[in-house]
N, C-alpha and C positions, 0 to 999 in steps of 0.2 A: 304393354298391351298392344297387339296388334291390330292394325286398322288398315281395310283395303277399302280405299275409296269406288264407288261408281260412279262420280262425277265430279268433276275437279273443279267445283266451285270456289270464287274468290274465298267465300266465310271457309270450306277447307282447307285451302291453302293458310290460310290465317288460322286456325289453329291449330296443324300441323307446323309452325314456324314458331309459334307458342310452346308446343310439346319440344321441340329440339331445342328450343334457346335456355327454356327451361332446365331441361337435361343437361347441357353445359353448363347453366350457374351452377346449378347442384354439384357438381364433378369439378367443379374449382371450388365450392366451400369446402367438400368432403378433403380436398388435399390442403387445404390449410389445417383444417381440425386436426389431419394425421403429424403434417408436418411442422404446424405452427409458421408456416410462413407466409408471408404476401405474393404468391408466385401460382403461376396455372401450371398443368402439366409439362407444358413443353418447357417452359426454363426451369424448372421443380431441381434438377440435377445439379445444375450450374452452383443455381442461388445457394443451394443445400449445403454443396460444399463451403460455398462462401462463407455459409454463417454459420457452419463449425468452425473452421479456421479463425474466423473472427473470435467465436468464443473460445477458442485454445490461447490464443494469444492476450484474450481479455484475465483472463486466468492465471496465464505467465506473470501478468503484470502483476495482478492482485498479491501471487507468492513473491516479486522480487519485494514490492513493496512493505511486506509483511517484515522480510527478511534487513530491509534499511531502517524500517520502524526499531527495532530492535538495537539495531548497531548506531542508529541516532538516539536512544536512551544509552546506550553505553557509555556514549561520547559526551553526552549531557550529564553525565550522573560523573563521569572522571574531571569535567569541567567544572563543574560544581564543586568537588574535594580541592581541586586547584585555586578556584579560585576565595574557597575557606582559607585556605591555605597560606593565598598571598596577606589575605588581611591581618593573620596570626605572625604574618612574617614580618609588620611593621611591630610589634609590642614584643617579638625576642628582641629586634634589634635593638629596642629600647631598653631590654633590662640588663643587654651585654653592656652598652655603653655606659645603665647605670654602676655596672659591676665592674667595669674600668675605670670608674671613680678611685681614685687612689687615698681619699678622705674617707673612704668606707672602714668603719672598724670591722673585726671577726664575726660580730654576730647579725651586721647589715649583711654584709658578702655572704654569709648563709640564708641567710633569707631569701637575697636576690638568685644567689645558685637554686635555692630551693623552686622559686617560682618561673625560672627559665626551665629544671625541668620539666615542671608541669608542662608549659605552655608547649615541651617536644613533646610528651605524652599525649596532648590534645592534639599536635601534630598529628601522630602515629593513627589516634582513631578518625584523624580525617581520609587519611592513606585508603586503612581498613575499612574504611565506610564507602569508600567511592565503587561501590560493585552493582554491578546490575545485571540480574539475569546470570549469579556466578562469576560474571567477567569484570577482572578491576583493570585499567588502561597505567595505571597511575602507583600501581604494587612495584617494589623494588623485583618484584617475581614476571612483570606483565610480559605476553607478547605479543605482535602485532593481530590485529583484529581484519579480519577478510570475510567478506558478505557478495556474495553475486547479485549484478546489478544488471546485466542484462542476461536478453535469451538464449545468446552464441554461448554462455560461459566465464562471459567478463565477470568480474572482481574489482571491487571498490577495497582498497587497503587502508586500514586506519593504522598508523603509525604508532606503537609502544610508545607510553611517556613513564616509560619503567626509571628512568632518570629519577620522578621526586621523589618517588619510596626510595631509592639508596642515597639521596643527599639528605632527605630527613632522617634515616640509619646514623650515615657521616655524621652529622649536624649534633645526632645526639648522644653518639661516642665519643664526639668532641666536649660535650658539654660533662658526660659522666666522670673523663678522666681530669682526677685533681692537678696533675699537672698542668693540661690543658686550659682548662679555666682559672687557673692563675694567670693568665695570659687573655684575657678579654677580646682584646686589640686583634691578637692574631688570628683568634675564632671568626671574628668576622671581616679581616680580611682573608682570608681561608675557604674554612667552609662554609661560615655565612653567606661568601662571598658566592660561592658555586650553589649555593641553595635558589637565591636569588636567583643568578642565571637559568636556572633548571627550570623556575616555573616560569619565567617569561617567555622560553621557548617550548615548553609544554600548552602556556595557552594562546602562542602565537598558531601551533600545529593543531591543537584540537578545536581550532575557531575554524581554521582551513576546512579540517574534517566534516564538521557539522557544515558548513556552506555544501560543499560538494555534495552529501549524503540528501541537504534538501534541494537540492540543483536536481539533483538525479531523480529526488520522489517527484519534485515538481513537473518532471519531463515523464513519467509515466502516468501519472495523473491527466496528465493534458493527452498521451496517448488512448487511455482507456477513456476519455468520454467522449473522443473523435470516433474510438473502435465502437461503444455503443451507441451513437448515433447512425455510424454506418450498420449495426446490427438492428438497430429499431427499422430500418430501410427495409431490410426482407423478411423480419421475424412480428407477425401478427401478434402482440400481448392478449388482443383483445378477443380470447376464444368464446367467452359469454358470448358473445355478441353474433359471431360465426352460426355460434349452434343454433340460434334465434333466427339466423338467416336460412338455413339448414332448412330450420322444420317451414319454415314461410315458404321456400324453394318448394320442398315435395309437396305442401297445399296446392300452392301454383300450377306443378306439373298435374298434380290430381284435376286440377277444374281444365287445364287446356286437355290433357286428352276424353276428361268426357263431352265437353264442347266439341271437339273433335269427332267421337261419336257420336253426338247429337248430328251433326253438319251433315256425316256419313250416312248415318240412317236416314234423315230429314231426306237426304236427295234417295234413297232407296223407297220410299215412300210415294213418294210424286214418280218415279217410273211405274210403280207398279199399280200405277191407277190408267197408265198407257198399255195393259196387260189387256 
């Protein structure tokens, strides 16, 4: 609304200073509302960028994170067969040594063959069972497992423990052949021998793994809530509250510029009574 004063009284001045102060609150909530930011026009550009960038990188994280998630259930779930594993590995060794009993008649020694194989058959479905998400670490078939861990392109490698599916294979083509198992002794100095070995350095390598993997989720995690606090810095959540300011603002400017015109006319009044 335009206003041409005739008299530049204080009470005009004073709400013309009302209408323009008015006018700029207005034109900074309006660019929050568009922009969602805490910023007036002049830094509106700067901040803008800022808190895209922020959110691209907030986002980066959230995919690497997704992405470790994952590869730390792989790691968990191969650890887990291994360490089934280890525990089955104390009651073969036991039914070898009872099956080197040299006081065993024919039909104990079948028995005990009988129930060492099982316990490789229970091997085998631990093997089989350590998959997650399709990926077994711990398959006499496994390969190493690679998951990007940061933004540049890095890669976190988890190392194949394809070792204990083929000593549990060994272990129990060891145990199938009769000639073999006539010989107790040598099965487990043997292949028992390398079975064992297999998983102590299977779950010396997938404790590594899983350390690393929550090393790394832990350092993204502490990244993204530094990154959203610095996005809570220029990004207004609170657009209810804007809008509310919004319509209070155009009130506000409503009542200074008719006060405004009151002041205006009031002094056009008292001159024209010096007419």
């Amino acid at each position: 609304m335009a206003i041409t004063p005739v008299n530049l009284s204080a009470s005009l001045f004073k709400s013309l200073r009302s209408v323009d102060a008015g006018e700029k609150a207005t034109a900074t909530t309006a660019v929050k509302l568009a922009t969602g930011l805490k910023v007036d026009s002049s830094s509106n550009s700067d901040s803008f960028a800022l808190a895209q960038q922020l959110r691209g990188k907030i986002q980066v994280a959230s995919a690497l994170n997704q992405g470790l998630n994952s590869a730390s259930g792989v790691v968990s779930t191969g650890l887990s067969g291994v360490n089934a594993l280890s525990d089955l590995n104390v009651e073969i060794q036991g039914k070898l040594f009872e099956l080197a009993n040299g006081a065993n008649n024919e039909a104990q020694k079948d028995i005990l063959k009988s129930e060492v194989g099982n316990l490789l058959q229970q091997a085998q479905s631990f093997v089989s069972n350590s998959s997650f998400n399709g990926v077994n670490l711990i398959d006499a078939d496994a390969s190493d497992l690679s998951t990007l861990s940061s933004e540049n392109g890095g890669e976190l490698v988890v190392g194949s423990q394809s070792g204990v599916g083929t000593a549990v294979n060994t272990l129990q083509t060891a145990i199938s052949d009769e000639a073999k198992i006539g010989n107790p002794i040598s099965i487990i100095e043997n292949e028992f021998a390398a079975f064992q070995s297999t998983l102590s350095g299977a779950t010396s390598s997938l404790v590594s793994a899983q350390n690393a993997i929550q090393g790394r989720q832990d350092e993204l995690i502490n990244f993204e809530q530094l990154a959203a606090e610095g996005l809570g810095g220029i990004v207004d959540a609170n657009i209810g509250r804007e809008t509310v300011s919004l319509a209070s603002q155009n009130v506000q400017s409503q009542l200074a510029i008719q006060t405004a015109s009151i002041a205006n006319s009031a002094s056009g009044n008292i001159l024209s009574l010096f007419k």
